[in-house]
C-alpha positions in Angstrom: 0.0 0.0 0.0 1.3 3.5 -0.7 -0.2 6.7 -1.6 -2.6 7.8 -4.0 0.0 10.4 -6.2 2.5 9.9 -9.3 5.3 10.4 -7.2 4.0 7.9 -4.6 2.7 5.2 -6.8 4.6 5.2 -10.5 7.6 4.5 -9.1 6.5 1.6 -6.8 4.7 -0.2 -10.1 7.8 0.1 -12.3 10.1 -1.3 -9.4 7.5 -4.0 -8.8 7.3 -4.6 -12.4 11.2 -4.9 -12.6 11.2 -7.1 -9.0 9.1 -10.0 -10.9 11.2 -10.2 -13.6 14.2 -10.2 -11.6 13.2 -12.9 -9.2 9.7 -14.4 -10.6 7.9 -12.8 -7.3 5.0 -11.1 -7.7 4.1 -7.1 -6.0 0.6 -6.0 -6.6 0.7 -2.3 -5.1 -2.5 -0.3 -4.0 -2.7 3.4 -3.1 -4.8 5.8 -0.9 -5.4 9.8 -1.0 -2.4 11.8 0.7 -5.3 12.2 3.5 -5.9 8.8 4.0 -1.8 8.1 3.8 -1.2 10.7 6.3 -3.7 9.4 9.2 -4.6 6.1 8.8 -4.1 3.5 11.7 -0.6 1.5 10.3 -2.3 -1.3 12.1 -4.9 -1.6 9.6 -3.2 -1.8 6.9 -1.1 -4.2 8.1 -3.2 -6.3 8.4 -4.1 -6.2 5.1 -0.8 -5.9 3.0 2.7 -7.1 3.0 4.3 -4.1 2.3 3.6 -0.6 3.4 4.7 2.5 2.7 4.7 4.7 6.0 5.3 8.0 7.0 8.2 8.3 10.0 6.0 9.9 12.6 3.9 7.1 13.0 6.7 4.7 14.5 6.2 4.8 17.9 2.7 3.7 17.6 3.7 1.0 15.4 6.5 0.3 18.0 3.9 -0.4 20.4 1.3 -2.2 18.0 4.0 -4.6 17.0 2.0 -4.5 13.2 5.4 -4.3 11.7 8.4 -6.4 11.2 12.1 -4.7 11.9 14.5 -4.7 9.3 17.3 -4.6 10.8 18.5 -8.5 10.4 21.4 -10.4 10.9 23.5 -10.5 8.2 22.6 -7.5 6.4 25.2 -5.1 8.1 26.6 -3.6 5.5 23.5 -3.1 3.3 22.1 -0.8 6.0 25.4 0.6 6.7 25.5 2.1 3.2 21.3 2.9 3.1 22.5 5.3 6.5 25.5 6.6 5.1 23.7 7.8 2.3 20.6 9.1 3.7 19.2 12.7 2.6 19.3 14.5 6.3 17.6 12.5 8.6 15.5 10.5 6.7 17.2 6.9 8.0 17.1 7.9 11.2 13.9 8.9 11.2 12.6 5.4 11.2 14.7 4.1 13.8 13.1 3.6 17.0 13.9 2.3 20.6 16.7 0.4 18.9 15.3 -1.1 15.9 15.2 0.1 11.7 11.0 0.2 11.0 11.2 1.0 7.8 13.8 2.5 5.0 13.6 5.9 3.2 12.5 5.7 -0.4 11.5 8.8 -0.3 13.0 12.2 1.4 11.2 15.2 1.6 10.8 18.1 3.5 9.1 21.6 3.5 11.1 23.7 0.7 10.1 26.4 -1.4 8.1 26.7 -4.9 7.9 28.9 -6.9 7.3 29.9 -11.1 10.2 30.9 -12.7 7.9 32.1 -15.4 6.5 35.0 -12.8 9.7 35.6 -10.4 13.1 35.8 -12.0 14.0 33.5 -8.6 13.0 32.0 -5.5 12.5 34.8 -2.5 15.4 35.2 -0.5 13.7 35.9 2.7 10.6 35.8 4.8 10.5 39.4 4.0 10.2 38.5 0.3 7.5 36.5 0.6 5.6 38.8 2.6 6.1 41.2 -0.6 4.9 39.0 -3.0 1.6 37.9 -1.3 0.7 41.6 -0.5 0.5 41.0 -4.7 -1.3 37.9 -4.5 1.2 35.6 -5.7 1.7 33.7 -3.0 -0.5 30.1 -1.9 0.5 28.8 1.2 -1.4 24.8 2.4 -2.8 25.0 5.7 -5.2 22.3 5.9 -4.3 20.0 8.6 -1.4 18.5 9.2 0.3 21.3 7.3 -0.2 24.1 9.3 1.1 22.5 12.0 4.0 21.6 9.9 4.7 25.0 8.9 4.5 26.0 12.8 7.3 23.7 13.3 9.2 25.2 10.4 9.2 28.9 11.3 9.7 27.9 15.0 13.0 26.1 14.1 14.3 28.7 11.5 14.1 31.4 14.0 16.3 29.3 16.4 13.2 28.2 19.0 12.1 24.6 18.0 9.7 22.8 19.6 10.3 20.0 21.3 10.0 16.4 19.8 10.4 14.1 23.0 9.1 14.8 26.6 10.1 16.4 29.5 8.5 20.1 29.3 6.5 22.5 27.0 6.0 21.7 23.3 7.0 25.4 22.5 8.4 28.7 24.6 5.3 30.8 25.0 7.0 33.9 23.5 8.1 32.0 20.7 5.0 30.5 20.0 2.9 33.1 20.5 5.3 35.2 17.5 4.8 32.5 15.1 1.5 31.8 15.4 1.1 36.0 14.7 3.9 35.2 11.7 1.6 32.6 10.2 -1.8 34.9 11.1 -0.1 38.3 8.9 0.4 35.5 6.2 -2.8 34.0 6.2 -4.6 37.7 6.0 -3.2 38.3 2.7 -3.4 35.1 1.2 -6.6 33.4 -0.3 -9.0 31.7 2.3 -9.2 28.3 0.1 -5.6 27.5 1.6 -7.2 26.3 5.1 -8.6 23.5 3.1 -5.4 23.0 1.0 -2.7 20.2 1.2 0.7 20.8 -0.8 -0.8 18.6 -3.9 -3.6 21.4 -4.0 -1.7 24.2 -3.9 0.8 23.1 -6.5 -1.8 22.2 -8.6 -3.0 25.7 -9.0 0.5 27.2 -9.3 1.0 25.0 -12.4 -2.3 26.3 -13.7 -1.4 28.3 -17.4 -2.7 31.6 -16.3 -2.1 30.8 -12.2 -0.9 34.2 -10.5 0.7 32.5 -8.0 4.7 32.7 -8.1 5.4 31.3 -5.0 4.7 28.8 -2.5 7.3 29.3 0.7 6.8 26.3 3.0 5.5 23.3 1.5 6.6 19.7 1.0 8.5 19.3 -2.1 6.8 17.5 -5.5 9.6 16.6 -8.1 7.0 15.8 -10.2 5.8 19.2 -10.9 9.9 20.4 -11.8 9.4 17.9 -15.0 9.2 19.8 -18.5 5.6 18.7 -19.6 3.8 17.2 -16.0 1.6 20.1 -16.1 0.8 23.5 -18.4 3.3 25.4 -16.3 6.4 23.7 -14.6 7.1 24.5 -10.9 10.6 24.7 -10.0 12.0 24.2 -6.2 14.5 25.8 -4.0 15.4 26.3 -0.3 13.0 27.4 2.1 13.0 31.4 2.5 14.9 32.1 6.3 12.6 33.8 8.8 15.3 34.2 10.9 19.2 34.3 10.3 20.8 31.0 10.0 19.6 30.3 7.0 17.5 27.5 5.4 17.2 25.5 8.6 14.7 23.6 10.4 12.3 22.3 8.1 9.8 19.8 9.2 10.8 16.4 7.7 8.6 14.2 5.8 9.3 12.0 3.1 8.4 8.3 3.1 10.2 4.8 3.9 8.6 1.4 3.2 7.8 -1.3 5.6 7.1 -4.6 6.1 3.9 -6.2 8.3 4.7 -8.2 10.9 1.5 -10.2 9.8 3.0 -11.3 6.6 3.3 -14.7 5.4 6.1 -13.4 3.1 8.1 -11.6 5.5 11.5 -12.7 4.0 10.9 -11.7 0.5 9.0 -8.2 1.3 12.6 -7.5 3.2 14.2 -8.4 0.1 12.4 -6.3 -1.9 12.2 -3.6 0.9 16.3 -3.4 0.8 16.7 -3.7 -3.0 14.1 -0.8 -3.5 15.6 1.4 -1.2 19.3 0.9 -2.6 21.2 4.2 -4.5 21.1 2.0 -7.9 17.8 1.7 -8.0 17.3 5.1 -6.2 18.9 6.8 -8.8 17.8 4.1 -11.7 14.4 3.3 -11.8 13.0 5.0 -9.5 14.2 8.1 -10.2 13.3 7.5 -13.7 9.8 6.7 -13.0 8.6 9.4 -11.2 9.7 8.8 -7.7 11.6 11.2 -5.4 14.4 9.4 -4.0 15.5 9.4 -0.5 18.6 8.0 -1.1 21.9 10.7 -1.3 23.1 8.9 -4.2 20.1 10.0 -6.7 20.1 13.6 -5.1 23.9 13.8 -6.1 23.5 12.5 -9.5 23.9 14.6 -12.9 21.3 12.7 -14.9 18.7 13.5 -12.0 19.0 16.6 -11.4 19.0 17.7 -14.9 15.5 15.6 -15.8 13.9 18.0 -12.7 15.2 21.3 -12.9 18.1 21.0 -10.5 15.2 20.1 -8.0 17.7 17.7 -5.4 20.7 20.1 -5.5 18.2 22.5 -4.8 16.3 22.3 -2.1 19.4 19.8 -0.4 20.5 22.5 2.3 17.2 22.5 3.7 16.8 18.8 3.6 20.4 18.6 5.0 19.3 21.1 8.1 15.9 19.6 8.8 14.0 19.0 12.0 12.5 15.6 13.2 9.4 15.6 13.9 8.0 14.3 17.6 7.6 10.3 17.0 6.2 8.5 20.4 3.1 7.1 21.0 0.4 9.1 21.2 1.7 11.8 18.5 -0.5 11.0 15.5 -3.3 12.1 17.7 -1.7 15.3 19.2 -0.7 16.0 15.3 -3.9 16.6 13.9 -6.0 18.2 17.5 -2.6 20.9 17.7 -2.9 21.2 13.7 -6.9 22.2 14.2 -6.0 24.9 17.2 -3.3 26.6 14.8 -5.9 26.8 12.1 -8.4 28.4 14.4 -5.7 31.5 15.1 -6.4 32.2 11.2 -10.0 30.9 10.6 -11.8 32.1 14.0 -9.2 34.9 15.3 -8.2 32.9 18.2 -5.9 34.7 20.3 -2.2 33.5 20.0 -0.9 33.2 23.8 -4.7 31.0 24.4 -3.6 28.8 21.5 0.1 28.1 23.0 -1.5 27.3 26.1 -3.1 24.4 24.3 -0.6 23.4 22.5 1.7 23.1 25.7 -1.6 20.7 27.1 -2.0 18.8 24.4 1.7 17.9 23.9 1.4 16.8 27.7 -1.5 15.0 27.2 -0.6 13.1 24.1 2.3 11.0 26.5 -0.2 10.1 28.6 -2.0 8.1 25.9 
């Protein structure tokens, strides 16, 4: 199972496709909406599929489900050795938990910058920038759940005040929060409502639009598809995110995908084969890259051939990926993930007041280890 987009599922048929004929076995892959892939129980679909492809936040719940099988086996050393030595910022370790490899990146992602480079002669240096351009209305920005959230993480860690990803005290500094959330309100104002109920496929949608208006997208999850001469009317190029603060492109909420195999399997032995082969830098760079996918492994984002085919997409957007910030991963996050997401959206859509909605941040995030 994997998710319901050409970047998501293209790749996975063509490396299926390739898998059979390499070793007579057989991969029939399924997909759901980015929706669906974002918050539906792992469990489930474990229980239902051999493979899976996951997203890294939901790994201490899976930890404590036991619905997947760990992949890090004897005798396979130096293949994972060479998987982490190669990974795109954190995505390996993003799947590792209390000891033990979930799942492997085969795709690495995290919130970047989009923008025309029909409209602007270049991506917007600065926060400052983008504030410019959406005061023209040329700027989409996706805030419908998870993503506002994710773009509170984002700003929070480029202006040097992260919030916290394990336990032990508040999810975010009050003052620090509470500037943020006003960041992401002055945004909000000048951009077009519709973005509460947009995810990053919607929004880049629109931009590629022939007679779109919109030049730039600042935080949202990178799509290599749309950097491809011909995927839509207009292409969509990608750079680093735009600094709010001063240390540059840093911080960026991670995301990305790595693929899994279910505990509940009957084939667990050759889903790991295929799980390691698929997440290797030749066919990283190979097939997958060639069929659509966005690799996660640093040997496609390095390579000439790759980078030419998407606009100079990887080389890109790589500082960002390279300074990117782990998400919180423990039991009980998935939840917190999408209640926090809805009180951020309500200091835009209702006119919450920014110090109330910190407060509940900081009680949720509490709350959410006592699940």
């Amino acid at each position: 199972m994997t998710w319901s987009h050409p970047r998501g599922f293209d790749p996975m048929q063509a490396c299926a496709k390739e898998w059979q004929a390499k070793t007579g076995v057989s991969i029939d892959w399924e997909k759901r909406s980015l929706q669906d892939f974002e918050s539906f129980p792992v469990e489930t679909l474990a229980r239902e599929y051999d493979l899976i492809v996951i997203d890294h936040p939901h790994v201490g719940e899976i930890t404590a489900q036991g619905c997947l099988a760990p992949l890090d086996v004897p005798g396979r050393e130096a293949e994972r050795a060479a998987l982490e030595a190669a990974s795109v910022g954190a995505s390996y370790p993003s799947y590792e938990w209390e000891g033990r490899q979930w799942a492997f990146p085969i795709d690495a992602a995290a919130q970047v910058q989009a923008w025309r480079p029909d409209l602007i002669d270049s991506p917007a240096a600065d926060w400052n920038e983008v504030m410019e351009l959406a005061g023209r209305g040329m700027v989409l920005l996706p805030l419908r759940p998870p993503h506002s959230l994710m773009t509170f993480y984002s700003l929070a860690a480029n202006t040097g005040r992260p919030c916290r990803n394990d336990g032990g005290g508040d999810f975010v500094d009050a003052p620090a929060g509470e500037e943020v959330l006003e960041t992401m309100r002055a945004m909000a104002a000048l951009i077009d409502r519709e973005c509460l109920g947009m995810d990053p496929i919607a929004v880049l949608e629109r931009m590629a639009e022939k007679d779109s208006p919109i030049a730039c997208s600042p935080l949202i999850y990178g799509y290599v598809s749309y950097s491809v001469e011909g995927f839509r009317d207009r292409r969509v190029l990608f750079g680093d995110l735009p600094p709010a603060g001063t240390a540059g492109p840093v911080g960026s909420a991670i995301g990305g995908t790595g693929i899994a195999v279910s505990a509940f399997s009957s084939d667990r032995e050759a889903a790991k084969d295929f799980a390691y082969w698929v997440a290797s830098g030749a066919v990283q760079r190979g097939l997958y890259a060639q069929s659509g996918g966005q690799p996660g492994h640093g040997e496609a984002w390095e390579d000439d051939a790759v980078n030419a085919m998407t606009g100079d997409f990887y080389r890109a957007t790589r500082e960002t990926l390279e300074g990117g910030w782990l998400r919180p991963r423990h039991r009980g996050y998935m939840d917190f993930q999408q209640s926090a997401s809805e009180v951020v959206n309500a200091v835009f859509a209702e006119n919450e007041p920014a110090a109330a909605a910190v407060k509940r941040l900081n009680a949720l995030f509490r709350e959410s280890f006592e699940a």
